[in-house]
N, C-alpha and C positions, 0 to 999 in steps of 0.2 A: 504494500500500500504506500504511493505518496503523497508526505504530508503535505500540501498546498499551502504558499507562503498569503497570508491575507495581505493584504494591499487597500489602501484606502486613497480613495482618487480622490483632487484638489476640491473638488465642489463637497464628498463627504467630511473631509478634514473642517473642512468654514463649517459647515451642519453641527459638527461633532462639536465644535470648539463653541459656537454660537449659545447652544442647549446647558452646557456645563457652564458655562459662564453666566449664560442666566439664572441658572440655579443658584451658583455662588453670592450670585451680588443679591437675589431673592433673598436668600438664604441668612446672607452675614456669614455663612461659613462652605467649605467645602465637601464636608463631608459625605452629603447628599449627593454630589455631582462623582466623587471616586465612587460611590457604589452604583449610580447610573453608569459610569463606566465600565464597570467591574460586568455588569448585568450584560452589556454588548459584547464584551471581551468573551465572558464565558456564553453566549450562544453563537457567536463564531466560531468560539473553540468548538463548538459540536461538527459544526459544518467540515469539519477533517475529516469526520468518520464519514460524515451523513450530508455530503453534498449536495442532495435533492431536496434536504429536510423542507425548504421555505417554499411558500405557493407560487407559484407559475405568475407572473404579470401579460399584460401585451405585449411586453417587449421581448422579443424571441431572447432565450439566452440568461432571465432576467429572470430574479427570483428574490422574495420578500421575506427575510421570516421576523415575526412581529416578537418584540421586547419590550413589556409595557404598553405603555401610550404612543411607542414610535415601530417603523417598520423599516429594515434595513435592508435596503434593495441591493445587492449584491451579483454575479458573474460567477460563472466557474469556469477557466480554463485547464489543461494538461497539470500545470503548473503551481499556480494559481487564484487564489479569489478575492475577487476585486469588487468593490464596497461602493458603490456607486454614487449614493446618497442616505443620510438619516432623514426619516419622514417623521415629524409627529401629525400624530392620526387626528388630533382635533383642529387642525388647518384646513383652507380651505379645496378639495383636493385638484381644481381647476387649477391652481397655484403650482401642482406638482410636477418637476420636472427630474427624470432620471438622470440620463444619460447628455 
């Protein structure tokens, strides 16, 4: 079995940083924002074994698997998987753009 490197493209990285940062400055503290992390981290990690795990989108290739309130649209190649965007689910989703 190979383990496929995650990879998070420049639009998910802003997504990723935007959410924790919101939380943080919400918050007055951090805390909340490492275990929002932690929660994305370890259902990627699944995605090693279980590449198909997340639901099929319209976008051929493209697959979501949901983490709380957000949904982490994702890629798998040979090699591989690539993070396309973080979604939170209470947006509007005419706003939502993947790839």
């Amino acid at each position: 079995m190979v383990k496929r490197k995650i990879i998070w493209s420049h639009r998910a990285q802003i997504k990723l940083f935007e959410i924790l940062e919101f939380y943080a400055k919400r918050n007055k503290s951090r805390t909340y924002s490492i275990k929002l992390y932690k929660r994305f981290t370890k259902s990627l990690n699944l995605l090693h074994k279980h590449p198909e795990l997340g639901k099929k989108s319209e976008i051929e290739d493209v697959r979501g698997i949901i983490v709380g309130d957000y949904i982490l649209f994702y890629e798998q190649t040979p090699k591989n998987i690539i993070v396309h965007t973080v979604w939170d689910c209470r947006q509007n989703p005419a706003k939502l753009t993947i790839k």
